[in-house]
PDB file of N, CA, C, O and CB in Angstrom:
ATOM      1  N   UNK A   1     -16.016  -7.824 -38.376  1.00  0.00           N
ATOM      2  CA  UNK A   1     -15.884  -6.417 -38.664  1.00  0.00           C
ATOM      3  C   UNK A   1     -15.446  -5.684 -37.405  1.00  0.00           C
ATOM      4  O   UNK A   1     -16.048  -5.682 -36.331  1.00  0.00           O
ATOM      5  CB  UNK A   1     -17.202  -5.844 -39.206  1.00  0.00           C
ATOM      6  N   UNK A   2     -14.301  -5.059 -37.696  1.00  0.00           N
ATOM      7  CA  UNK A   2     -13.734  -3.724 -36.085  1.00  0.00           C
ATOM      8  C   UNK A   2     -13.903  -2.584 -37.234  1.00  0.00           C
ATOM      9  O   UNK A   2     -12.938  -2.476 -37.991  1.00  0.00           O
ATOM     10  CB  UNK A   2     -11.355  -3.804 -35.056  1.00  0.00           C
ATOM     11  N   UNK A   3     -14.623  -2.023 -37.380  1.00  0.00           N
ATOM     12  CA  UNK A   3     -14.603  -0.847 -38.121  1.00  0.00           C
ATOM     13  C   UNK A   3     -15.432   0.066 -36.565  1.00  0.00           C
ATOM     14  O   UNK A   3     -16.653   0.139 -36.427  1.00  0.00           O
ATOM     15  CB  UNK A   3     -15.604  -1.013 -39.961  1.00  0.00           C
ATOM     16  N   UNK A   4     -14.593   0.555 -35.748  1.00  0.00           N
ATOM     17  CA  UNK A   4     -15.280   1.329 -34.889  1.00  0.00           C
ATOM     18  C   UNK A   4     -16.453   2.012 -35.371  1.00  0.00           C
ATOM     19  O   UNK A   4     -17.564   1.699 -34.942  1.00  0.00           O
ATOM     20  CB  UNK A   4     -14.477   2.179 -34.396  1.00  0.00           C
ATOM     21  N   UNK A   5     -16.268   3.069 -36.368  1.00  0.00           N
ATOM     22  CA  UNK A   5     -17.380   4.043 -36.183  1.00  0.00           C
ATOM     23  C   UNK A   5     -18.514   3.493 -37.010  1.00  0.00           C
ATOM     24  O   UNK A   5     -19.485   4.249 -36.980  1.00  0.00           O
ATOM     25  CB  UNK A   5     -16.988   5.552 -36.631  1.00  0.00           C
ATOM     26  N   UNK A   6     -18.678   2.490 -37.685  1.00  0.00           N
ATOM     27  CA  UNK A   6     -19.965   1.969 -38.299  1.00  0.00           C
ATOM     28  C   UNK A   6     -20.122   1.207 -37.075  1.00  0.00           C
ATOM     29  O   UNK A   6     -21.333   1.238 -36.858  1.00  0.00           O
ATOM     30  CB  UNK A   6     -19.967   1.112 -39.833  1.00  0.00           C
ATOM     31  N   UNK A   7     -19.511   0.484 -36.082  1.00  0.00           N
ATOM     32  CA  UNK A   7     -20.162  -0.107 -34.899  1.00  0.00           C
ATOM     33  C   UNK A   7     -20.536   0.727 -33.828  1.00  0.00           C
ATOM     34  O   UNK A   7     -21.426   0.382 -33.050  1.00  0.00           O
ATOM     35  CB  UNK A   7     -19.385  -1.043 -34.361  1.00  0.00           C
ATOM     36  N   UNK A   8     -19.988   1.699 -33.729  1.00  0.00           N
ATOM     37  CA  UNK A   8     -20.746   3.101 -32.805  1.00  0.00           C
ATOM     38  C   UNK A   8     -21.881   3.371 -33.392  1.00  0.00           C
ATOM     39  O   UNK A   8     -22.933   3.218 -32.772  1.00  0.00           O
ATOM     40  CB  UNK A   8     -19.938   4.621 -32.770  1.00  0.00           C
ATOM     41  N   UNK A   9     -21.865   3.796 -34.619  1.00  0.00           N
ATOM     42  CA  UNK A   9     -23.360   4.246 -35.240  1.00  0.00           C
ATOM     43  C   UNK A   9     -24.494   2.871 -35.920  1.00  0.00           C
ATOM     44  O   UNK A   9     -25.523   3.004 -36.581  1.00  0.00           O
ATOM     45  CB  UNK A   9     -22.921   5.427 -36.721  1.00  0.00           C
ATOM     46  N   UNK A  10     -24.047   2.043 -35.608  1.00  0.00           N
ATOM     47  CA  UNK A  10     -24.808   0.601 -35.361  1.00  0.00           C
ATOM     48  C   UNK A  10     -25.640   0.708 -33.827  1.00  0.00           C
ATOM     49  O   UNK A  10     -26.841   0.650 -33.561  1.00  0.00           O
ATOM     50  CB  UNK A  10     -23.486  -0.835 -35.303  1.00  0.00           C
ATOM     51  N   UNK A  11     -24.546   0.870 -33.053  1.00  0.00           N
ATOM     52  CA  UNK A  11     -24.934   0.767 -31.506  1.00  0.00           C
ATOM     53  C   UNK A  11     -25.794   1.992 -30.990  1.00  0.00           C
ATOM     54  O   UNK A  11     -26.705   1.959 -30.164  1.00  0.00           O
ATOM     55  CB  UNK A  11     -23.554   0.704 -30.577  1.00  0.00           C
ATOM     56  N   UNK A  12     -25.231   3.203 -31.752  1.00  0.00           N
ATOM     57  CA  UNK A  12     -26.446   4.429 -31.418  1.00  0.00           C
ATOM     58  C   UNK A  12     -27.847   4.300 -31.994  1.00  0.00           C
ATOM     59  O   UNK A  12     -28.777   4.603 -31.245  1.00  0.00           O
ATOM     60  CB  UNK A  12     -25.993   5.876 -32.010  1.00  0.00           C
ATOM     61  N   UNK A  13     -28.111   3.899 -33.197  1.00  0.00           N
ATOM     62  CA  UNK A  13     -29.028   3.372 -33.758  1.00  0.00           C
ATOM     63  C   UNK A  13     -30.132   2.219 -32.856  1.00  0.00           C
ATOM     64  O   UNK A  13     -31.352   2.142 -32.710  1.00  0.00           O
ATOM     65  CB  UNK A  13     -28.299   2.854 -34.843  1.00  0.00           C
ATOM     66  N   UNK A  14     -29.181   1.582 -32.475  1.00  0.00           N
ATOM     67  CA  UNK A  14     -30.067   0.333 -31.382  1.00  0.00           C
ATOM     68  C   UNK A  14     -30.407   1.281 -30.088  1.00  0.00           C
ATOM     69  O   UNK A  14     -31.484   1.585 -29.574  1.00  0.00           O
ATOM     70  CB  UNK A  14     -28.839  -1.341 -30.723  1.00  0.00           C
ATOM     71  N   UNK A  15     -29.601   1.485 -29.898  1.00  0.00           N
ATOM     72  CA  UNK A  15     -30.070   2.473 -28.369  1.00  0.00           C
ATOM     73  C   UNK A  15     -30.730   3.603 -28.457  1.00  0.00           C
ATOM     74  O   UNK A  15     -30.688   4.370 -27.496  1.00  0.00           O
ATOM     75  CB  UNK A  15     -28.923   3.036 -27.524  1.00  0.00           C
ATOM     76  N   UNK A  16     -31.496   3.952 -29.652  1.00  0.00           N
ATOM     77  CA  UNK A  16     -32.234   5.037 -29.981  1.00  0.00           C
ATOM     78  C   UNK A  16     -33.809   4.384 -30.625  1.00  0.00           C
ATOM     79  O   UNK A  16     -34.796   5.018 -30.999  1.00  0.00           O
ATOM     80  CB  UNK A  16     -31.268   5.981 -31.097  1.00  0.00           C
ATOM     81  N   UNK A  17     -33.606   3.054 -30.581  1.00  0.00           N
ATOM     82  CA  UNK A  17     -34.908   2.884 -30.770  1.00  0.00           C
ATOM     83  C   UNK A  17     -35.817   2.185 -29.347  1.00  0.00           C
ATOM     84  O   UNK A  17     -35.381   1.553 -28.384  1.00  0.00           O
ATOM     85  CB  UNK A  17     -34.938   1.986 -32.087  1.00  0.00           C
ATOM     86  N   UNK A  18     -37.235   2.607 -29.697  1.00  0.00           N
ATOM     87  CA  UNK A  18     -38.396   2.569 -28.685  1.00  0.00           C
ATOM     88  C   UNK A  18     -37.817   0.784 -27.999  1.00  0.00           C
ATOM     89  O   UNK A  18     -37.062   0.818 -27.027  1.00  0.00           O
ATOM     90  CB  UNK A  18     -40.407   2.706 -29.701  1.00  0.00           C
ATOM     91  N   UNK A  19     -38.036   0.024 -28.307  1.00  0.00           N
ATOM     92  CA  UNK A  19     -37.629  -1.427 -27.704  1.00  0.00           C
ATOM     93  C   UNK A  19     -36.403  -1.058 -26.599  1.00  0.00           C
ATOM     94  O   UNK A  19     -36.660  -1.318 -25.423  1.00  0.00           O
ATOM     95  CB  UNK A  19     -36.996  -2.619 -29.083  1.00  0.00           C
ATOM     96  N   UNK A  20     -35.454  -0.633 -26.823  1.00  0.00           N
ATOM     97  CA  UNK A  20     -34.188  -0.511 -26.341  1.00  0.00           C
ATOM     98  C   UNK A  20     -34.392   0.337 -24.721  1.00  0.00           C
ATOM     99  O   UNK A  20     -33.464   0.714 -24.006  1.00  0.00           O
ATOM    100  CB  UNK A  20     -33.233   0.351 -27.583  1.00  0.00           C
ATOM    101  N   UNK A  21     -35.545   0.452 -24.499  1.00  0.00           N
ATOM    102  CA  UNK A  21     -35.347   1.127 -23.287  1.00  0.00           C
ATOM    103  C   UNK A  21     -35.157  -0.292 -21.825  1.00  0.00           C
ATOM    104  O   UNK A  21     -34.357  -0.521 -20.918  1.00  0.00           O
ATOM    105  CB  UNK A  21     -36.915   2.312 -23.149  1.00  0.00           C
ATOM    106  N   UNK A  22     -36.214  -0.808 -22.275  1.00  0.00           N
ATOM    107  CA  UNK A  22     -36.165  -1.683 -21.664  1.00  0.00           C
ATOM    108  C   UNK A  22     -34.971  -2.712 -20.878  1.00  0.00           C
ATOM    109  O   UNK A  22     -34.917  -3.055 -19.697  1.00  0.00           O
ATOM    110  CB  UNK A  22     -36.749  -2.026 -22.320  1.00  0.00           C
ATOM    111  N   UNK A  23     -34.215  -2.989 -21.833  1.00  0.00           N
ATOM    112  CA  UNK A  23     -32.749  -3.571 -21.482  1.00  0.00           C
ATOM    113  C   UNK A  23     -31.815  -2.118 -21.339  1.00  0.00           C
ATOM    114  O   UNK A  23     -30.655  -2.532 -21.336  1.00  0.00           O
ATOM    115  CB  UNK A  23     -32.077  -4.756 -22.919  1.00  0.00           C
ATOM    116  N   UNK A  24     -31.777  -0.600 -21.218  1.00  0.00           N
ATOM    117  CA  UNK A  24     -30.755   0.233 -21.076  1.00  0.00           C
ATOM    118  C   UNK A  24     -31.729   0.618 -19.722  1.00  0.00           C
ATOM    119  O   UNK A  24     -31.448   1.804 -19.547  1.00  0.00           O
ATOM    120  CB  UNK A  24     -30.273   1.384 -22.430  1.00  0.00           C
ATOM    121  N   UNK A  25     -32.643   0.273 -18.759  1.00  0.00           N
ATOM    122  CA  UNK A  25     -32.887   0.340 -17.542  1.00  0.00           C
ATOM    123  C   UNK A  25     -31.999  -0.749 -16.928  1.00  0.00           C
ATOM    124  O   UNK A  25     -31.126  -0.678 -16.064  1.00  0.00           O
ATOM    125  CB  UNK A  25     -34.301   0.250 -17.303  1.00  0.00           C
ATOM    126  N   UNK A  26     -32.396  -1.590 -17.505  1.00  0.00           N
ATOM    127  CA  UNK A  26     -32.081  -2.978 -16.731  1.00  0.00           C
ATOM    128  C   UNK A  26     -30.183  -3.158 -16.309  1.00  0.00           C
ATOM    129  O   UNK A  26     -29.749  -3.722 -15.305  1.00  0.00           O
ATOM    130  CB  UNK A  26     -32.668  -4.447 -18.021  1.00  0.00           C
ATOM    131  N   UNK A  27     -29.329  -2.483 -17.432  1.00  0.00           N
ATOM    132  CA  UNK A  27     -28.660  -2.493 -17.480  1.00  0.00           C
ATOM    133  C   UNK A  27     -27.654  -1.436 -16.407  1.00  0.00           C
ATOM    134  O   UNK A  27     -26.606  -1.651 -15.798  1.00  0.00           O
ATOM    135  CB  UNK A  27     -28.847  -2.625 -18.505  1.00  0.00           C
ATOM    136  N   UNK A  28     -28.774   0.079 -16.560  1.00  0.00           N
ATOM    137  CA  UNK A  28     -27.847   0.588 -15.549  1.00  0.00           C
ATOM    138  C   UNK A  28     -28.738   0.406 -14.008  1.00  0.00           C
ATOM    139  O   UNK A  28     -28.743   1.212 -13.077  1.00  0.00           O
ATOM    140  CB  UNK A  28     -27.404   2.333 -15.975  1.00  0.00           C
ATOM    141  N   UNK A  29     -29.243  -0.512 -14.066  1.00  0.00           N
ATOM    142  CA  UNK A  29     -29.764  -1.265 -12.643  1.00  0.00           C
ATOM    143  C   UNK A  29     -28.470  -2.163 -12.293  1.00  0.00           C
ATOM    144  O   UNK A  29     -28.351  -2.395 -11.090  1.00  0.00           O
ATOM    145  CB  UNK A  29     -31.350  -2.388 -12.865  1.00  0.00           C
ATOM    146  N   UNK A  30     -27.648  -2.615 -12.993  1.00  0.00           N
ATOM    147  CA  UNK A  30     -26.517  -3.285 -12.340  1.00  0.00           C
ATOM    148  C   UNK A  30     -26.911  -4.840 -13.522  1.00  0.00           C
ATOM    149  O   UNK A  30     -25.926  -5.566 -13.653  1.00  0.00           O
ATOM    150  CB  UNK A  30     -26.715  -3.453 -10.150  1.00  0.00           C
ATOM    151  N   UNK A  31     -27.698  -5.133 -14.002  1.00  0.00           N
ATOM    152  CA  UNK A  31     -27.794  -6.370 -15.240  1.00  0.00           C
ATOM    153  C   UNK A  31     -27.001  -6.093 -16.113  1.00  0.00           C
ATOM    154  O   UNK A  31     -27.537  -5.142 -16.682  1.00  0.00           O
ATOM    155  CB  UNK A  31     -29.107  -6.601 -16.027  1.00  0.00           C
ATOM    156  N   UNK A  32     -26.090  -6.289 -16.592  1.00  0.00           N
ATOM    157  CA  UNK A  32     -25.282  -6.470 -17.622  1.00  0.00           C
ATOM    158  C   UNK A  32     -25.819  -7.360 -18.886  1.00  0.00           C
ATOM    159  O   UNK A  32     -25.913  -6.852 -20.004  1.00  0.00           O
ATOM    160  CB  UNK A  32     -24.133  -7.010 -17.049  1.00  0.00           C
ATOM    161  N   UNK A  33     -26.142  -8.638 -18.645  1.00  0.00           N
ATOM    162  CA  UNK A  33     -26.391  -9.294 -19.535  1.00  0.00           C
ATOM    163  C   UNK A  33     -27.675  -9.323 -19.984  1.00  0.00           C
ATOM    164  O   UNK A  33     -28.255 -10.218 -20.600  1.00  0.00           O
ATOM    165  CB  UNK A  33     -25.994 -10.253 -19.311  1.00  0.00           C
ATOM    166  N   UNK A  34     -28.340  -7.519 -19.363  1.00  0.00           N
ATOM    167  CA  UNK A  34     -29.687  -7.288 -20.356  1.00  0.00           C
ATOM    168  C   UNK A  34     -29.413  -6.624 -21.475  1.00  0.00           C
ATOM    169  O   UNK A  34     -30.305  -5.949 -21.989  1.00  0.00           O
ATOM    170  CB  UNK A  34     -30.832  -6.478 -19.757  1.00  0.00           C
ATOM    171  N   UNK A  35     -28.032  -6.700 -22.102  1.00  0.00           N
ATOM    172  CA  UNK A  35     -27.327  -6.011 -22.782  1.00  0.00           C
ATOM    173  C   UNK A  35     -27.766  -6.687 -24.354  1.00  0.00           C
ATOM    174  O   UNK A  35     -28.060  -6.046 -25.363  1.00  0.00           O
ATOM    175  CB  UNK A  35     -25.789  -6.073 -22.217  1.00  0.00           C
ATOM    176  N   UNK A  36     -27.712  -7.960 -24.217  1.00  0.00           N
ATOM    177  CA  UNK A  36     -28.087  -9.003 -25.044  1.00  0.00           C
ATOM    178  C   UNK A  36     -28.790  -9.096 -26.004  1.00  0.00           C
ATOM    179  O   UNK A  36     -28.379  -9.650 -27.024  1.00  0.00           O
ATOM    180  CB  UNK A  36     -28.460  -9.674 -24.587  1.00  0.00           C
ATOM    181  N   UNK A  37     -30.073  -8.552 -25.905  1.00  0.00           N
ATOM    182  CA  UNK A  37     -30.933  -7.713 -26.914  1.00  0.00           C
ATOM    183  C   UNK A  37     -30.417  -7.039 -27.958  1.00  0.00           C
ATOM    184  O   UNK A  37     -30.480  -7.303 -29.159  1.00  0.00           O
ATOM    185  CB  UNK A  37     -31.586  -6.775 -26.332  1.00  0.00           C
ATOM    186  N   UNK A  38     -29.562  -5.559 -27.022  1.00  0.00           N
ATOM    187  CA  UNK A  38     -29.107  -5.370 -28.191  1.00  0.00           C
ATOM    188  C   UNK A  38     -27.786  -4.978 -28.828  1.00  0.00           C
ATOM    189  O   UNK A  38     -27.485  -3.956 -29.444  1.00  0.00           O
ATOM    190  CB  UNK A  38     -29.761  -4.744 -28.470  1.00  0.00           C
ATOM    191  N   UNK A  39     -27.123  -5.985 -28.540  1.00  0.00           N
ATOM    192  CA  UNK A  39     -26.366  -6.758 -29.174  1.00  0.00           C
ATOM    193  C   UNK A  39     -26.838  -7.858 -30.868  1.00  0.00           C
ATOM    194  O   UNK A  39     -26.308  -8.005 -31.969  1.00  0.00           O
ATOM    195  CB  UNK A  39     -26.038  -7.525 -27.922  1.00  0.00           C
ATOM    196  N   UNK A  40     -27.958  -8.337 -30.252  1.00  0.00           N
ATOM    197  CA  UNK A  40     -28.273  -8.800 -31.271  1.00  0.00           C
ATOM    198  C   UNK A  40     -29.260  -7.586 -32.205  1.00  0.00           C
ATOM    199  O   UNK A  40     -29.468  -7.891 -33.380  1.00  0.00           O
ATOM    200  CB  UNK A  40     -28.893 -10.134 -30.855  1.00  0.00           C
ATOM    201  N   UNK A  41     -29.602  -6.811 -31.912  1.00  0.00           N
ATOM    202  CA  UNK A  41     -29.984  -5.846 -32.813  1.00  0.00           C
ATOM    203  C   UNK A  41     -28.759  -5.220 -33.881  1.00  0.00           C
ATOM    204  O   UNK A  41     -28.910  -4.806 -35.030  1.00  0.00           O
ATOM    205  CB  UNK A  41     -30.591  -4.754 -31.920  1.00  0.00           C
ATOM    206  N   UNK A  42     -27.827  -5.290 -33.273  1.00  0.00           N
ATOM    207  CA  UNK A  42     -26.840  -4.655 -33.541  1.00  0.00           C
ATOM    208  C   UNK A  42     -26.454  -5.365 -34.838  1.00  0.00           C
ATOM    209  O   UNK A  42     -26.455  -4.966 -36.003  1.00  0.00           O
ATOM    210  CB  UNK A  42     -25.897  -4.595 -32.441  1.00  0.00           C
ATOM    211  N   UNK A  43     -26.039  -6.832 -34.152  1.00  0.00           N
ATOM    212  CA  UNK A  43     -25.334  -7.588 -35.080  1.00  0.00           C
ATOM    213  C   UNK A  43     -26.397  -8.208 -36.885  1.00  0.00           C
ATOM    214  O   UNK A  43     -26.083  -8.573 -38.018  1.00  0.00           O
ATOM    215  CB  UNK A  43     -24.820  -9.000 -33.907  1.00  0.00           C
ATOM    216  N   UNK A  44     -27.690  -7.978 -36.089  1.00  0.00           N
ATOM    217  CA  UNK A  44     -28.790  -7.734 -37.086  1.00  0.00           C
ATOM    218  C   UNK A  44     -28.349  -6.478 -38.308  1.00  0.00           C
ATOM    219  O   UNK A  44     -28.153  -6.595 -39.518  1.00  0.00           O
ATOM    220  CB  UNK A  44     -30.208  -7.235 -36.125  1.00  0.00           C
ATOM    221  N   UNK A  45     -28.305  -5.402 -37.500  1.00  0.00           N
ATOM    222  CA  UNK A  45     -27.899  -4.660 -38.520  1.00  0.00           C
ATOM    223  C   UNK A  45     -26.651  -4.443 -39.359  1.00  0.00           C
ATOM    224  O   UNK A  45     -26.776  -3.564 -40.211  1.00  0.00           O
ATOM    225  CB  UNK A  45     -28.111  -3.812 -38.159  1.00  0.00           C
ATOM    226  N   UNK A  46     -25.467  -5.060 -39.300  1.00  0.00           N
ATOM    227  CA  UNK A  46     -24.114  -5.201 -38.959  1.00  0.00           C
ATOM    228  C   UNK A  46     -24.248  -6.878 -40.110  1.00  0.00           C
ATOM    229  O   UNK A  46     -23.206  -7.457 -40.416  1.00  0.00           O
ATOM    230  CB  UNK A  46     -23.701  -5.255 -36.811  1.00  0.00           C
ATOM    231  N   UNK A  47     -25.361  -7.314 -40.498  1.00  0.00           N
ATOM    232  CA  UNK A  47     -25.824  -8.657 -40.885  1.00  0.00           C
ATOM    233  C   UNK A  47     -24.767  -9.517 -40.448  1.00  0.00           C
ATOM    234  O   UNK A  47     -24.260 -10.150 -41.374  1.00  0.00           O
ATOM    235  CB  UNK A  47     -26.122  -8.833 -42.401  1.00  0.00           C
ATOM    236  N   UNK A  48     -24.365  -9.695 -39.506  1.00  0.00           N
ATOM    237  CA  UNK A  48     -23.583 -11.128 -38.822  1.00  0.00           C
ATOM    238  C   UNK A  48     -22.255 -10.574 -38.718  1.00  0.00           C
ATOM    239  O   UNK A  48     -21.472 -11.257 -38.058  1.00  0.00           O
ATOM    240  CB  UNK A  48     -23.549 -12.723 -39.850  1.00  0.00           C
ATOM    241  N   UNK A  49     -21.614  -9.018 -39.433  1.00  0.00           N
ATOM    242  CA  UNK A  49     -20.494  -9.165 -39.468  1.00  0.00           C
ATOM    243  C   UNK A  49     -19.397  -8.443 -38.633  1.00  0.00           C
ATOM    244  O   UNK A  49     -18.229  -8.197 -38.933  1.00  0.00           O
ATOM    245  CB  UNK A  49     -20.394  -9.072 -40.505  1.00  0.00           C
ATOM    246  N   UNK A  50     -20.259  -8.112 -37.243  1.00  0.00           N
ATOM    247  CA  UNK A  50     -19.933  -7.163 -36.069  1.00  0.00           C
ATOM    248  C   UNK A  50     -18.987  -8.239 -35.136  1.00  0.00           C
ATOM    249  O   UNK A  50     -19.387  -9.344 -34.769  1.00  0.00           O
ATOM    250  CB  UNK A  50     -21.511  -6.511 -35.180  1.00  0.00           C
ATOM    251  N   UNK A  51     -18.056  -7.841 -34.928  1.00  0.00           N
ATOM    252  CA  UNK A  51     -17.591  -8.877 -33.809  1.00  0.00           C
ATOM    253  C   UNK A  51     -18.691  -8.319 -32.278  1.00  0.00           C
ATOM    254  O   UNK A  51     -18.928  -7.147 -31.982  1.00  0.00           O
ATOM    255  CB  UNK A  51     -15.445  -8.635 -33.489  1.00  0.00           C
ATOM    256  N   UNK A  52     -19.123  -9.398 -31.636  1.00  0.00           N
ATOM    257  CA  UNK A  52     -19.997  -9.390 -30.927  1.00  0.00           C
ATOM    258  C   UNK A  52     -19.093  -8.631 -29.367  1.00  0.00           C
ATOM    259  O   UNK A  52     -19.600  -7.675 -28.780  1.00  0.00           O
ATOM    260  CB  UNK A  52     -20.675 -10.965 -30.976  1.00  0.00           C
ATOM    261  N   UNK A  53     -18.301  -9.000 -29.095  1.00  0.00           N
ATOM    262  CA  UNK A  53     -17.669  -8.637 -27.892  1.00  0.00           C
ATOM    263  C   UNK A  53     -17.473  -7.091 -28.156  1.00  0.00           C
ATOM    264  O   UNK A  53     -17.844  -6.379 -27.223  1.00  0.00           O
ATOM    265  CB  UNK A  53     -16.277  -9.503 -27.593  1.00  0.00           C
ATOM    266  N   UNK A  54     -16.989  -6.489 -29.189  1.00  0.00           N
ATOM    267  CA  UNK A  54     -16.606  -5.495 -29.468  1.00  0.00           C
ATOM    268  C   UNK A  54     -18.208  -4.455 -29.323  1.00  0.00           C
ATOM    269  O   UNK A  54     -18.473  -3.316 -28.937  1.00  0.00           O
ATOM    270  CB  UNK A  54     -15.774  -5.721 -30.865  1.00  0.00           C
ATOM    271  N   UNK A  55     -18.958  -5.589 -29.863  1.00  0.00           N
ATOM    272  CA  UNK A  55     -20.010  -4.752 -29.741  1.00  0.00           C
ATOM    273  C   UNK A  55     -20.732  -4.238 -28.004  1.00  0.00           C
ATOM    274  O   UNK A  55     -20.885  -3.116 -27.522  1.00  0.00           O
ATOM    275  CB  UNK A  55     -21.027  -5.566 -30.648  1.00  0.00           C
ATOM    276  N   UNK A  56     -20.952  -5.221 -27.604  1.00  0.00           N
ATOM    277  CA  UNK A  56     -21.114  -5.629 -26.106  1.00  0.00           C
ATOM    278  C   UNK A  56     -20.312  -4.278 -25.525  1.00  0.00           C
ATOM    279  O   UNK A  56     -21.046  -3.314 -25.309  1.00  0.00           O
ATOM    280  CB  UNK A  56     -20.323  -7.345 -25.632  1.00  0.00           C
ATOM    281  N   UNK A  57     -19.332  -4.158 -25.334  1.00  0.00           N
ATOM    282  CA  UNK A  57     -18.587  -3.253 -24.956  1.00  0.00           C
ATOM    283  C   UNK A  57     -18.660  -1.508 -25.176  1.00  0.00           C
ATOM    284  O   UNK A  57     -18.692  -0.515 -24.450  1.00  0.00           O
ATOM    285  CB  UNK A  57     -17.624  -3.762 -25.419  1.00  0.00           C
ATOM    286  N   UNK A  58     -18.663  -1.822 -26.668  1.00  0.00           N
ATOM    287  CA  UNK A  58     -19.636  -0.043 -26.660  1.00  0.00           C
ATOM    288  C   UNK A  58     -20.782  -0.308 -26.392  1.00  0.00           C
ATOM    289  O   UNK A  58     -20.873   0.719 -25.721  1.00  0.00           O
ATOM    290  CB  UNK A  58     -19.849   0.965 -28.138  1.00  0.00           C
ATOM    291  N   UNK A  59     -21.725  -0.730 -26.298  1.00  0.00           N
ATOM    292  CA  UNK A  59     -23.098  -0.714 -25.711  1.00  0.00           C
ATOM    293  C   UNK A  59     -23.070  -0.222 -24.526  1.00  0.00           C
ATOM    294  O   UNK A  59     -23.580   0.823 -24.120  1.00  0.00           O
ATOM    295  CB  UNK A  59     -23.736  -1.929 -25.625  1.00  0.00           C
ATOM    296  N   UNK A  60     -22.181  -1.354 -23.719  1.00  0.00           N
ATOM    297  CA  UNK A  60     -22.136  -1.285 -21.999  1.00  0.00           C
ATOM    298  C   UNK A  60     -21.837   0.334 -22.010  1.00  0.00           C
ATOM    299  O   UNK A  60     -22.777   1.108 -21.827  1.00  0.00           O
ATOM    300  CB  UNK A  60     -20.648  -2.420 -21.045  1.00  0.00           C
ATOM    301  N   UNK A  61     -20.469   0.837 -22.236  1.00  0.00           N
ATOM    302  CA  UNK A  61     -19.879   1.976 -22.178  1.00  0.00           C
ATOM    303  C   UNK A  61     -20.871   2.980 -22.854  1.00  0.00           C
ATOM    304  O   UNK A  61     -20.584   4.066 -22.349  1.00  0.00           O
ATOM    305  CB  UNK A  61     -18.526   1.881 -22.783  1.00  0.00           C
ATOM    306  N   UNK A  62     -21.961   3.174 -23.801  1.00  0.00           N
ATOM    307  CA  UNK A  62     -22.567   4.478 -23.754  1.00  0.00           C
ATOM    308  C   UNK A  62     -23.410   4.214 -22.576  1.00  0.00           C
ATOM    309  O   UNK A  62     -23.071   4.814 -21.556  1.00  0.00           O
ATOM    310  CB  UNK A  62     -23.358   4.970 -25.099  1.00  0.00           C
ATOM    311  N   UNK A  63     -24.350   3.507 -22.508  1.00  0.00           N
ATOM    312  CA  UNK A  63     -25.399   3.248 -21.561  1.00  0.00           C
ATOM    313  C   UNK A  63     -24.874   3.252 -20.093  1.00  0.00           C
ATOM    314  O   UNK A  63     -25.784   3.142 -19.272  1.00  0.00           O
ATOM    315  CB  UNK A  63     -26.056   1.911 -21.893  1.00  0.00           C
ATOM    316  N   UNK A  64     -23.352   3.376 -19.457  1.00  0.00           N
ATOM    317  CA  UNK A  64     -23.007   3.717 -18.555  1.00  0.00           C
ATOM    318  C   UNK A  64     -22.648   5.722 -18.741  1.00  0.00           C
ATOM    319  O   UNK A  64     -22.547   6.573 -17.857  1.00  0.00           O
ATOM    320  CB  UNK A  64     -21.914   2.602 -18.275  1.00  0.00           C
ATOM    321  N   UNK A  65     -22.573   5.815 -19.855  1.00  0.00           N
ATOM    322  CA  UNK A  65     -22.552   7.236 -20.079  1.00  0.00           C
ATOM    323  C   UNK A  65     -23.724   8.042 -20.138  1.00  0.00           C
ATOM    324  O   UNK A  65     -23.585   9.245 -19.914  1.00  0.00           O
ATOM    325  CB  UNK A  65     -21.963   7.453 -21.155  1.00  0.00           C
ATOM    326  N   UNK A  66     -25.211   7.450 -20.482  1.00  0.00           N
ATOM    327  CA  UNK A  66     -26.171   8.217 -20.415  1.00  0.00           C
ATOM    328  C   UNK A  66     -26.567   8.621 -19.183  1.00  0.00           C
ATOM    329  O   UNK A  66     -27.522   9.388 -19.063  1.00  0.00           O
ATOM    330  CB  UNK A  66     -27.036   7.762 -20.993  1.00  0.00           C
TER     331      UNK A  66
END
């Protein structure tokens, strides 16, 4: 799935819940691959059909924006 805006509002969804803080510290500490989490939250919600890189990428990019 590249349907941008159901994978933006997939990815806002993950980064808005209580768990998610944890890896969006870690991440703008310079860890990247504490990204991982949620990614798989993502693709959880997305049920398998998110391309994963695509996802990875808006993740990185809001959480460098907050």
């Amino acid at each position: 799935m590249t349907d941008t805006g159901a994978l933006e509002g997939w990815a806002d969804e993950a980064l808005a819940e209580p768990s998610a803080r944890k890896s969006i510290e870690a991440v703008r500490a310079g860890k990247e691959q504490a990204v991982g989490p949620l990614v798989g939250a993502v693709m959880k919600k997305s049920g398998g059909q998110a391309d994963a890189k695509d996802v990875q990428e808006i993740l990185l990019d809001r959480i460098r924006a907050l």
